[in-house]
C-alpha positions in Angstrom: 7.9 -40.9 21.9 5.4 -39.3 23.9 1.4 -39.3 24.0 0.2 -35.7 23.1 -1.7 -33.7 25.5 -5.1 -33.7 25.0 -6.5 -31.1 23.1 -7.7 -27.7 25.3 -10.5 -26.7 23.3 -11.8 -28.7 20.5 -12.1 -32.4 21.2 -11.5 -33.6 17.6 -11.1 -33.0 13.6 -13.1 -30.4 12.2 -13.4 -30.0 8.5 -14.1 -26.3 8.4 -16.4 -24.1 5.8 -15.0 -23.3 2.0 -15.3 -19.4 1.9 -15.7 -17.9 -1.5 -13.3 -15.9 -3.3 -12.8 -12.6 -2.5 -11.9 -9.2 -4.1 -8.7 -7.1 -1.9 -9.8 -4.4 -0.9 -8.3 -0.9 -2.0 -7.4 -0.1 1.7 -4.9 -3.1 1.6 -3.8 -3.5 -2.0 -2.8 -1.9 -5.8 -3.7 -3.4 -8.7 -6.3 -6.7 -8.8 -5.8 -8.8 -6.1 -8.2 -12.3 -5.0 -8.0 -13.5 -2.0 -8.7 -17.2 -0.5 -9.2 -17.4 3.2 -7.8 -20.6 5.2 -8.8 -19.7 8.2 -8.6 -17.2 10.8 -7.4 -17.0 14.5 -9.9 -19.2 16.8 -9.7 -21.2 20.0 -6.4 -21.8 21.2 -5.0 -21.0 17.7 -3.9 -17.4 16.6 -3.2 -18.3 13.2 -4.3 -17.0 10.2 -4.1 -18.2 6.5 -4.9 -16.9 3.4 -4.3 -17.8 -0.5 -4.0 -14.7 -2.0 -3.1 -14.1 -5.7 -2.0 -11.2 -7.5 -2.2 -9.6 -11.5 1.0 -8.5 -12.7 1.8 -5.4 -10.8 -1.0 -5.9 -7.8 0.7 -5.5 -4.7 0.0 -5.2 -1.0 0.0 -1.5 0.5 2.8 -1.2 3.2 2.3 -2.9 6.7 3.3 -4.9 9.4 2.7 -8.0 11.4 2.6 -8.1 15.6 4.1 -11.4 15.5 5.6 -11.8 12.2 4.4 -13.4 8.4 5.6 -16.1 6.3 4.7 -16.2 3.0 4.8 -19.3 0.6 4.9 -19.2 -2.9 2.4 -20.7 -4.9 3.0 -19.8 -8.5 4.5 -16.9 -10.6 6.8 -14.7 -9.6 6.8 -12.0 -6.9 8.7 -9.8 -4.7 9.4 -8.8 -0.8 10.2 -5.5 0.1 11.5 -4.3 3.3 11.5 -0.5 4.1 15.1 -0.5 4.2 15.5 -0.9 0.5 15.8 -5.1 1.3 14.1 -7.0 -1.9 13.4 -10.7 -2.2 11.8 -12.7 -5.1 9.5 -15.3 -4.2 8.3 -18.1 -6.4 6.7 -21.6 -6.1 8.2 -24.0 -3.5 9.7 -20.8 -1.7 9.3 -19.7 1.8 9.9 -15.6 3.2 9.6 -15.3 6.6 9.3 -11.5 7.7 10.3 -11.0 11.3 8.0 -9.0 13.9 6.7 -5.3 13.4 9.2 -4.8 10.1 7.3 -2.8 7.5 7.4 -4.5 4.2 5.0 -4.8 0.9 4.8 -8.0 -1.5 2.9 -8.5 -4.7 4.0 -9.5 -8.2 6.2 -8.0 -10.3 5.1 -5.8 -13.1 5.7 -8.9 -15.8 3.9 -11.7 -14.2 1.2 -12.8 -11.8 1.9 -14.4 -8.7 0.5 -16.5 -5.7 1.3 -17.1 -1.8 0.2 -18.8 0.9 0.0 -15.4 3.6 0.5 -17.1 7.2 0.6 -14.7 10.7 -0.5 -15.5 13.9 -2.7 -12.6 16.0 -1.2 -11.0 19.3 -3.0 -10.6 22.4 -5.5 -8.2 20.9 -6.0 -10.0 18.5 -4.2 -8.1 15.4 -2.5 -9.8 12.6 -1.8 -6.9 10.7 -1.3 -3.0 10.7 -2.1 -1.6 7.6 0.2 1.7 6.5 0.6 3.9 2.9 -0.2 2.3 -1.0 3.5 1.4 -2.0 4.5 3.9 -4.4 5.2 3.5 -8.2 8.9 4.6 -7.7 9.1 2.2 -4.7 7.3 -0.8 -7.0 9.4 0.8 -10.4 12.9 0.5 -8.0 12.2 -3.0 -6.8 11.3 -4.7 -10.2 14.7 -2.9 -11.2 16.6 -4.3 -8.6 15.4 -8.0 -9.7 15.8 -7.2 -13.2 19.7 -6.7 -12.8 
């Protein structure tokens, strides 16, 4: 085993600031959505975390991530969608990873609430996410079918 390199930036620990709960805003989501920020890109780090929780029904609005997103279930049950019609569930103790610049949407299903652990890193300008179109309610109505079956 090797000795780690020493650290470029930040010389030791840090225990970093509790942010308060926050309210998703209708430019990103549908529905009632909280959201728990981790942390964000800084220093030599370009990853950002959040804890985000939706009502039954809440979901994200499409979008994409430069360098990818995984997500981590927390509790409930929810759903991945892919533009291509591709639909995952995720629940707790599951992981989605959705690759580079593929347009997706995830949020609960219409029955029951869920929670995830949102994890993307920024690009070189700094973007973790491009935010497209609200997911329609066919799209949302087609994908809780397609679970259902």
């Amino acid at each position: 085993m090797g000795t780690p390199p020493a650290p470029l930036q930040e010389d030791q620990m840090e225990k970093l600031a509790r942010t308060p709960t926050a309210t998703g805003p209708e430019s990103w989501f549908t529905g009632q959505v909280l959201m728990d920020a981790i942390r964000g890109p800084r220093g030599e780090s370009r990853v950002a975390m959040n804890h985000v929780h939706f009502a039954p029904g809440a979901r994200t609005h499409w979008h994409w991530h430069p360098v990818g997103q995984t997500l981590y279930g927390t509790d409930g049950v929810g759903l991945v969608v892919t533009r291509s019609g591709e639909v995952l569930t995720l629940e707790p103790g599951r992981t989605v990873w959705i690759p580079p610049r593929e347009e997706h949407w995830h949020g609960a299903l219409a029955t029951s609430l869920m929670s995830h652990i949102a994890a993307q890193e920024a690009d070189e300008e700094d973007e973790t996410v491009i935010w497209l179109e609200p997911v329609s309610e066919e799209d949302f109505a087609r994908a809780n079918a397609a679970v259902e079956t």
